[in-house]
C-alpha positions in Angstrom: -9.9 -20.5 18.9 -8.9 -16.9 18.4 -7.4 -15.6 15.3 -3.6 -15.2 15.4 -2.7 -13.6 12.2 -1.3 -10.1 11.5 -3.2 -7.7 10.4 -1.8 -4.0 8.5 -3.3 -0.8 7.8 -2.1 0.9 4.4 -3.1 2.9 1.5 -3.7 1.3 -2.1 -0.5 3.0 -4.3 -1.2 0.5 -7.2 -4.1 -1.2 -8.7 -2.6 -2.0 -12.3 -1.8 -5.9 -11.7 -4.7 -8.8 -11.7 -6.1 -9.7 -8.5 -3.4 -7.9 -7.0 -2.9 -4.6 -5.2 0.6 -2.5 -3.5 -0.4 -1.2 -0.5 2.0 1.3 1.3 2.4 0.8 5.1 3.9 3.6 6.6 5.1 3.1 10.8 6.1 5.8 12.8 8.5 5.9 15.6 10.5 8.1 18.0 13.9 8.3 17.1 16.0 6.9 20.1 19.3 9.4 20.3 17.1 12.7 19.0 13.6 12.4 19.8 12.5 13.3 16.5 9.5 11.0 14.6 10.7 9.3 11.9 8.5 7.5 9.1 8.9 4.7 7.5 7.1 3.3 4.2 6.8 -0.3 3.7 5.5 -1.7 0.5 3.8 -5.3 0.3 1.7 -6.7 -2.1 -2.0 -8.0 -1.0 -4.5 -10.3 -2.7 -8.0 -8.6 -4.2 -10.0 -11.1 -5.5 -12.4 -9.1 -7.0 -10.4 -6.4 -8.5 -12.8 -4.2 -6.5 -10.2 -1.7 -4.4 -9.4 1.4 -5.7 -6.5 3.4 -6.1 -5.8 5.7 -3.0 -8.5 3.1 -0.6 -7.3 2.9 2.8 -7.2 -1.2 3.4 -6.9 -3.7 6.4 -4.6 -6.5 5.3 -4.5 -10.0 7.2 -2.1 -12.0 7.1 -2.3 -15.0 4.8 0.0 -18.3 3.1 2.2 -17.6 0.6 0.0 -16.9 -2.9 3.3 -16.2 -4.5 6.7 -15.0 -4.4 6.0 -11.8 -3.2 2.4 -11.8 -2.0 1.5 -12.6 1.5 -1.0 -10.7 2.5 -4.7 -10.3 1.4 -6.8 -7.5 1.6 -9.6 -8.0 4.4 -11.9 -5.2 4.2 -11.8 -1.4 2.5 -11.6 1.2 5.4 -11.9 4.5 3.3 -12.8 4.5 -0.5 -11.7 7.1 -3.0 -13.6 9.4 -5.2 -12.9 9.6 -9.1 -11.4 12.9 -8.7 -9.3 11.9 -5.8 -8.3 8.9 -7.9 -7.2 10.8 -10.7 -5.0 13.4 -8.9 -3.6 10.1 -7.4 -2.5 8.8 -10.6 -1.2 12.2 -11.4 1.4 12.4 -8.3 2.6 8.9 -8.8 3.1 9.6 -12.9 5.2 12.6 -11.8 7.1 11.2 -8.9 8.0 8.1 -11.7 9.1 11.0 -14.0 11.3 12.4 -11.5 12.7 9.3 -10.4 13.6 8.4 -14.3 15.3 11.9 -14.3 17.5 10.9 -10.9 18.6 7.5 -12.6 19.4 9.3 -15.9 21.7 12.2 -14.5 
C-alpha cells in the first residue's frame, strides 16, 4: 500500500518552542490577468522530536494526525543544514524584521 500523505518543502523560521519547529512554505504561481509570478508564504508548525533541526534547515514535512491545535505536520528528514554563522545572521534578520514590525503597530 503506497503512502498517501502530503508532503511540504519549507525553511525552519523558528526553533524556540519544544519539540516544535515554524517552517515557512513559500508557492509560487503565475498570476492569471497579468502574467506576473506571485509568492506566497505559508507558515505551519511541524513536529521535531529531537529538537535536532536548526534554524534556517531546509525540511521535508509529511503530513501527520493532529498533535495539537495547530500542529499537523512533522518534520521527515533535513534537506540542507545551516552553518553557525548562517544561523546567527538568521537570527539577526528575524530580530530586526520583529523590530520593524513593533514600529508599524506602534505608529
Amino acid at each position: 500500500m503506497p503512502n498517501n500523505r502530503k508532503r511540504l518543502i519549507g525553511r525552519v523560521i523558528s526553533d524556540k518552542m519544544d519539540k516544535t519547529v515554524t517552517v515557512a512554505i513559500e508557492r509560487r504561481t503565475l498570476h492569471p490577468l497579468y502574467q506576473k509570478v506571485v509568492s506566497s508564504t505559508k507558515k505551519v508548525k511541524a513536529h521535531d522530536e529531537t529538537n535536532s533541526v536548526p534554524l534556517g534547515a531546509l525540511v521535508q514535512l509529511v503530513e501527520s494526525k493532529p498533535m495539537s491545535k495547530s500542529k499537523r505536520w512533522v518534520v521527515e528528514k533535513v534537506l540542507t543544514a545551516t552553518s553557525e554563522a548562517e544561523q546567527a545572521v538568521i537570527e539577526a534578520e528575524l530580530k530586526r524584521d520583529d523590530e520593524e514590525e513593533a514600529d508599524n503597530d506602534s505608529e
